[in-house]
C-alpha positions in Angstrom: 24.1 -23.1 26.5 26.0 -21.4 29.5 27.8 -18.5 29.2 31.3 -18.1 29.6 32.3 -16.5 32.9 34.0 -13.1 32.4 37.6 -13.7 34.0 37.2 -10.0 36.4 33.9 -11.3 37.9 35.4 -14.9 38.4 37.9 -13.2 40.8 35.4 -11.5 42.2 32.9 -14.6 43.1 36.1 -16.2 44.7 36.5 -13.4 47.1 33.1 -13.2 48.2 32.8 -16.9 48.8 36.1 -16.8 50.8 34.5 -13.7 52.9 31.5 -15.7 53.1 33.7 -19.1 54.4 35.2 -16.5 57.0 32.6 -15.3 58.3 31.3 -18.3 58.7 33.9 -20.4 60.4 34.5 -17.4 62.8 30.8 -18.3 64.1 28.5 -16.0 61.7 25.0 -17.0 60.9 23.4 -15.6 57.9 19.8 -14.2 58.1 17.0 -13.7 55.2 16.5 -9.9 55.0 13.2 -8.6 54.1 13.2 -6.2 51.6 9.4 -4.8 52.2 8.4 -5.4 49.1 5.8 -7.6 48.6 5.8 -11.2 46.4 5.6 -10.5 42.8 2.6 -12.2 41.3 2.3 -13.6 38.6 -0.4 -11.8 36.4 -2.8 -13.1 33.6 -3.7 -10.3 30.8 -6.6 -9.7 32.7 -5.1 -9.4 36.3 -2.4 -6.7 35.0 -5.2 -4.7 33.0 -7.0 -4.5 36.1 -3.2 -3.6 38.1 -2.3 -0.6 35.7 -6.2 0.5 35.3 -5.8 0.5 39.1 -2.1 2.5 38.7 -4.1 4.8 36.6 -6.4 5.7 38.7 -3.8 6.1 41.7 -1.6 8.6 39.8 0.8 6.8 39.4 1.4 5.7 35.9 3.3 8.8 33.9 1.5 11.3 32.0 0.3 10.3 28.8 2.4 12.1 25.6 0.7 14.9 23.6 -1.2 13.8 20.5 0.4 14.7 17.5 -1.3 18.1 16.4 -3.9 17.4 13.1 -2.9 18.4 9.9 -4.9 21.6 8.5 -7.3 20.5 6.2 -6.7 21.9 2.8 -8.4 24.1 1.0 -11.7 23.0 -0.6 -10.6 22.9 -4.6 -13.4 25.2 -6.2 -15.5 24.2 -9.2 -13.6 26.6 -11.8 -10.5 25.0 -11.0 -11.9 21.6 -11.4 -13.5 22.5 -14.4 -10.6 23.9 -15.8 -8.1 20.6 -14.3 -10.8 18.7 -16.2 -10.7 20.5 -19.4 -7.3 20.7 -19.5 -6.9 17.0 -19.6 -9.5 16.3 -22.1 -7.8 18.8 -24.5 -4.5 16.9 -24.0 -6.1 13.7 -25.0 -7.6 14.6 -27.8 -4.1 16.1 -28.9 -2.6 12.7 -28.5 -5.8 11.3 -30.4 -5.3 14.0 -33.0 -1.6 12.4 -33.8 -2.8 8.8 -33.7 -5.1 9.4 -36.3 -2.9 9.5 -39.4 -1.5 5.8 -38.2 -4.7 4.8 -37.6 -6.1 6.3 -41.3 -3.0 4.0 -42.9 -3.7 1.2 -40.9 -7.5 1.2 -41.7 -6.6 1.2 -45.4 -4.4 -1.9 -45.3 -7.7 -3.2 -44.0 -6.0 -4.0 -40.7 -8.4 -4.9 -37.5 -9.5 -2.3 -34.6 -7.6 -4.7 -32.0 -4.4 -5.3 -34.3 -4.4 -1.3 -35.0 -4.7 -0.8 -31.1 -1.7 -3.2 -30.6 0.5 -1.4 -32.8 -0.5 1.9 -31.5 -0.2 0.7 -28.1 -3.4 2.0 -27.1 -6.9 0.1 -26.1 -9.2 -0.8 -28.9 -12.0 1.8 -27.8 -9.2 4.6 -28.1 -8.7 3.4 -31.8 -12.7 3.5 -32.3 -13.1 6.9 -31.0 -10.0 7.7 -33.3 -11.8 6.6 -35.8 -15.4 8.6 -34.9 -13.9 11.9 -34.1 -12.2 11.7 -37.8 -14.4 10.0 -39.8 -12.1 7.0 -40.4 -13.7 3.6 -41.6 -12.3 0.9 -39.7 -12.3 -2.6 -41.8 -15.2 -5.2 -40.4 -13.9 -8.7 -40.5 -16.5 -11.5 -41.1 -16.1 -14.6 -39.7 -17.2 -17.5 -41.3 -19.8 -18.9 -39.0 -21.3 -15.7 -37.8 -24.5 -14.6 -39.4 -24.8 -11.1 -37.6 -20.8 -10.3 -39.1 -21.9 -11.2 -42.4 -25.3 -9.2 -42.5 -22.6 -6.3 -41.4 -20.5 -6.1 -44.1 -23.3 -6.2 -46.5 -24.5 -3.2 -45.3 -21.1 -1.7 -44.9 -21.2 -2.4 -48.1 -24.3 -1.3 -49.1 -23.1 1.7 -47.5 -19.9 2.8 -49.3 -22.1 2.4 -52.5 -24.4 4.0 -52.0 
């Protein structure tokens, strides 16, 4: 695609290529000026690392920046305060478990399932069994039909609450 010529530098070419024409005709003859600089080269990757290792080492490549200063390290957390972080949590578990555990005794009675008890709670299935440890709570054992070891369980369980 070319570019549109801008209408001021339009003008512009025309006058130098009249003053060219003139100069010409009146017995001019135009020379190649040298500008002293050398050819440029074309560089591979590893020709221009070796040029600006090379501009390095002459000076004259500008200073490098100064590295952004480190952040302080922070202060090593001691043991109390980990302990107590840690105990604090812990305590505000087992407050959350400590409400659960109503729903979870009602839902145990209706002979409802650890995993259908942990759906409705919106909790995992471990969380309902510890639930269920810490407050003494019996959670039903389903038997399936083909399973001798889930069979041999609620006999004891039932052995159990007999006995």
């Amino acid at each position: 695609m070319r570019p549109t010529p801008d209408p001021i530098k339009v003008g512009e070419q025309a006058g130098i290529e009249a003053a060219v024409a003139d100069f010409m005709r009146s017995g001019g003859s135009i020379q190649e000026f040298d500008s002293g600089c050398r050819p440029i080269k074309n560089y591979s990757w590893r020709d221009q690392g070796d040029a600006s290792w090379n501009a390095k080492l002459a000076g004259d490549l500008p200073p490098k920046p100064a590295p952004a200063p480190k952040p302080k390290a922070k202060p090593r957390s001691l043991q109390r305060d980990t302990k107590a972080a840690t105990a604090a949590r812990s305590t505000a578990l087992k407050q959350a478990r400590d409400k659960m555990a109503g729903a979870v005794r009602e839902l145990a009675a209706l002979n409802v399932s650890r995993n259908k008890i942990a759906e409705a709670l919106e909790v995992s299935a471990k969380t309902v069994g510890r639930i269920a440890d810490e407050h003494g709570i019996q959670l039903p054992l389903h038997a399936r039909s083909g399973t001798r070891q889930a069979k041999a369980n609620a006999e004891l369980r039932g052995r159990a609450d007999q006995g």
